[in-house]
C-alpha positions, 0 to 999 in steps of 0.5 A, a space after each residue: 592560562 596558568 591562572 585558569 588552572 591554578 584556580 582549577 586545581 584550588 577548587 579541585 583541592 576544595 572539594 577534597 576537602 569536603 570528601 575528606 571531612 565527611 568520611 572524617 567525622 563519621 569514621 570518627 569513633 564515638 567514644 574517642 569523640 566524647 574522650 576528644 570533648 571531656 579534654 577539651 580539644 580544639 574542634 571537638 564541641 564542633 564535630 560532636 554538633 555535626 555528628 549529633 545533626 546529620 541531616 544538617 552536616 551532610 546537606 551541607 557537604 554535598 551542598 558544598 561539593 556540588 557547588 564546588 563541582 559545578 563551578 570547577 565544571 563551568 570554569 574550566 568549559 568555559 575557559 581552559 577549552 577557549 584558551 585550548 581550541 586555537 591552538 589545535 586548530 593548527 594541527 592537521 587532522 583534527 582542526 575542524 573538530 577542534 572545538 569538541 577535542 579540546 572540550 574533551 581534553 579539558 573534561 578528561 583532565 579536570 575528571 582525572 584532578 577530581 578523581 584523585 586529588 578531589 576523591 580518593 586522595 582526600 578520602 584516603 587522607 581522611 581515613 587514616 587521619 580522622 581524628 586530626 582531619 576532623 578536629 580540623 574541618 570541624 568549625 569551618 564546616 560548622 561555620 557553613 551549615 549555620 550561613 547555608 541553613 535557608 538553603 539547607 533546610 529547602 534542599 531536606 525538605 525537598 528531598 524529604 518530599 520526594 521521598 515520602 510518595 515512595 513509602 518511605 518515612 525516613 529523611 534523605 540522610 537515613 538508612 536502613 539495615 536488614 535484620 540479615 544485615 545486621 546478623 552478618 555485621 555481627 558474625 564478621 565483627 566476631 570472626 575479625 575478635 572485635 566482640 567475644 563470643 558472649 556479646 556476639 551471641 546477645 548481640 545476634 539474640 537482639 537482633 531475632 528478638 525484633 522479629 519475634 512475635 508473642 505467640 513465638 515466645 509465649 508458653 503455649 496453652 497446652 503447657 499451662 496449668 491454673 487454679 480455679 477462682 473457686 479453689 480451697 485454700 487447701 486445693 491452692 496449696 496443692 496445685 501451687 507444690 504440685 506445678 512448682 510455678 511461681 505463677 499461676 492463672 486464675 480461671 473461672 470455668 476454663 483457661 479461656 476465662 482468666 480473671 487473673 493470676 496469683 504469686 507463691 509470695 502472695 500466698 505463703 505471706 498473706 494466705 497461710 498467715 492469715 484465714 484466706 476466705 475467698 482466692 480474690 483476696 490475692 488474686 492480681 489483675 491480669 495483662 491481655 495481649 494478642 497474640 500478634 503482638 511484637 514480642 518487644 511489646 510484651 516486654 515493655 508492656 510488663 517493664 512499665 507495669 511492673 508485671 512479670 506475667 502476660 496472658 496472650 489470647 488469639 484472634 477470638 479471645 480465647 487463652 492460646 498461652 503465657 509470656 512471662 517475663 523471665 522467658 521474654 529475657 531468656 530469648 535475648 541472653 540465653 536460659 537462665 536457672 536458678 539456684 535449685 533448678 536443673 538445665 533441662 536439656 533442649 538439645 542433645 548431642 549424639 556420638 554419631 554426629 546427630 542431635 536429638 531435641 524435643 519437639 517444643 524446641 523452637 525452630 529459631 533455636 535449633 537453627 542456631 544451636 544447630 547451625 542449620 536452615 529449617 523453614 519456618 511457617 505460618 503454620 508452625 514454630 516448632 521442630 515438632 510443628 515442621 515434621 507434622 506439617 512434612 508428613 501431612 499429620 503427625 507422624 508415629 515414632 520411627 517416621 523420617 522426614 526430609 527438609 533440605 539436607 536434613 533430615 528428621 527422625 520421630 523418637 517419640 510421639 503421642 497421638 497428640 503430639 511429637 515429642 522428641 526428634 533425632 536430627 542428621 544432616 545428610 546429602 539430599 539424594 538426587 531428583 528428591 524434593 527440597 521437604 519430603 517425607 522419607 
């Protein structure tokens, strides 16, 4: 009997093992790993391959503790409960049903071995010792998954298939994070010191980033001033100082017709150099996209043409407004000035506690600076935007709207537009709506 156990107790230790390693290469951090193989550690080289293939490593892992575990399982049934069962037949009470007690006895305490010995113990071990335990583990476990590849490569593929009638197009050993998620990561990471508070903001920045489309970063149509293609060199002189742009659209009849656009450089090294007779001799091609467009595809489309200027049209063609690329930047790190330019204030601290923005201020934006929850629509994007879609039109200067706790107030519109709001989070009232005109 003290056999049987032996050979438990080894194949229990086994599968700890294979627990502990996997929790120590992937805990292992990965600067300290490429530190580990510039020095030439012993296993090193080894642990980098498994982390650099981790459909493989933790195929082979698994393969190894269910092995392991199934061999344990029928062992000690097969065994430790035949060499059990005389001797409870003996006792009274419980002798005809010795068989199914003594099967259960050894299944508690081979669960109980595995639990602790098998699980938690290597687990432990493993993670306050990951370097030494993974430098260790590292060649034999690579050494598995090279003899294991056919069987391996059938259970991937196995998975995979099984996976792919649900929707989804990641392997089995993939995962995804939640926008949410990753914002939550990064909050803790800043509250535990981990990151400054810089990094966390770009880092938070990044992350809303891929959820923007080019109609939530661009410059909206209303805002956007041209040059007509039929311009005198005198009238582009006068628009370009008037607007201070260093880019303007060129347009044929409307902004619904661009032909292309125009830089200051261009002009104040070409144009007044020489005798500009047409605008088209410095007019650049432009760079269409709709405006449904991921924001991060706009991005790359202008780093890979070397551009800094995209026209985002709508669903009919027409101009619905700009992204540039100096904007597409500003919403990973925040606003950016130069040398002459003076910060236009989006937001502005009261005394009392309130906040007043303008009206173009993105919803997004004042969430953040704000710390607030504001709904965003399909409808609008804007602070400006929520309080006409909660007064049903816009509003005049002096109205109040409600949204949750907050509550905003019209500073100043237009019969166009509003154009700033003053900001105040109260207590909802009992029995009022979650959004509701005051």
């Amino acid at each position: 009997m003290w056999t049987e156990l032996l050979i438990i107790v080894a194949l229990v230790l086994a599968n700890g093992i294979f627990a502990g390693a996997e929790i120590a290469v992937i805990s292992l951090r990965k600067s300290r790993l490429g530190q580990l193989v510039e020095e030439g550690r012993a296993g090193a080289q080894s642990v980098l391959a498994l982390r650099e293939d981790p459909e493989r490593f933790l195929a082979t892992v698994q393969v190894g503790i269910t092995i392991v575990g199934a061999t344990a399982a029928a062992f000690s049934g097969a065994s430790l409960a035949a060499r059990l069962t005389p001797a409870l037949q003996r006792v009274q009470g419980i002798s005809h049903a010795a068989e199914d007690v003594s099967l259960a006895i050894v299944i508690a305490f081979v669960s109980y071995l595995s639990l602790v010995f098998g699980e938690l113990v290597p687990k432990s071990i493993a993670l306050r010792s990951s370097e030494a335990y993974a430098l260790l583990a590292a060649r034999p476990l690579r050494a598995l998954a090279w003899l294991a590849r056919p069987l391996i490569w059938i259970l991937t593929r196995s998975s995979n298939l099984v996976l792919r009638p649900l929707g989804d197009s990641t392997s089995f050993t993939e995962s995804r994070l939640s926008s949410d998620e990753l914002q939550q990561l990064v909050e803790e990471a800043a509250e535990a010191g981990s990151l400054d508070q810089g990094a966390s903001e770009i880092a938070s920045r990044a992350i809303d980033f891929g959820g923007l489309t080019a109609e939530q970063v661009m410059i909206p149509r209303n805002r956007v001033s041209g040059i007509p293609r039929n311009a005198s060199r005198a009238e582009v002189r006068r628009i370009l100082l008037e607007e201070g742009h260093s880019r303007m659209p060129v347009y044929e009849g409307t902004l619904d017709n661009v032909v292309g656009y125009i830089t200051a450089r261009d002009v104040l090294t070409i144009a007044w150099e020489s005798d500009l007779v047409v605008l088209e001799d410095i007019v650049r091609p432009p760079l269409f996209l709709p405006s449904t467009a991921p924001a991060i595809r706009v991005l790359r489309e202008l780093q890979r043409r070397h551009m800094r200027l995209a026209f985002i049209v709508d669903e009919h063609g027409g101009l619905a407004g700009l992204a540039t690329f100096e904007d597409l930047v500003e919403e990973l790190v925040g606003e950016l000035f130069s040398e002459d330019e003076k910060p236009d204030e989006a937001v502005r601290q009261e005394a009392d506690g309130s906040a007043v923005v303008r009206g173009d201020l993105p919803i997004r934006e004042a969430n953040r600076l704000l710390d607030l929850a504001l709904p965003e629509g399909e409808a609008w994007s804007t602070v400006a935007g929520l309080v006409v879609a909660l007064a049903g039109g816009i509003p005049s200067r002096g109205t109040r709207v409600r949204s949750g706790d907050v509550l905003l107030e019209v500073l100043e519109a237009s019969p166009r537009a509003v154009h700033e709001i003053r900001i105040r989070r109260e207590a909802t009232p009992e029995g009022s709506p979650p959004s509701a005109a005051c």
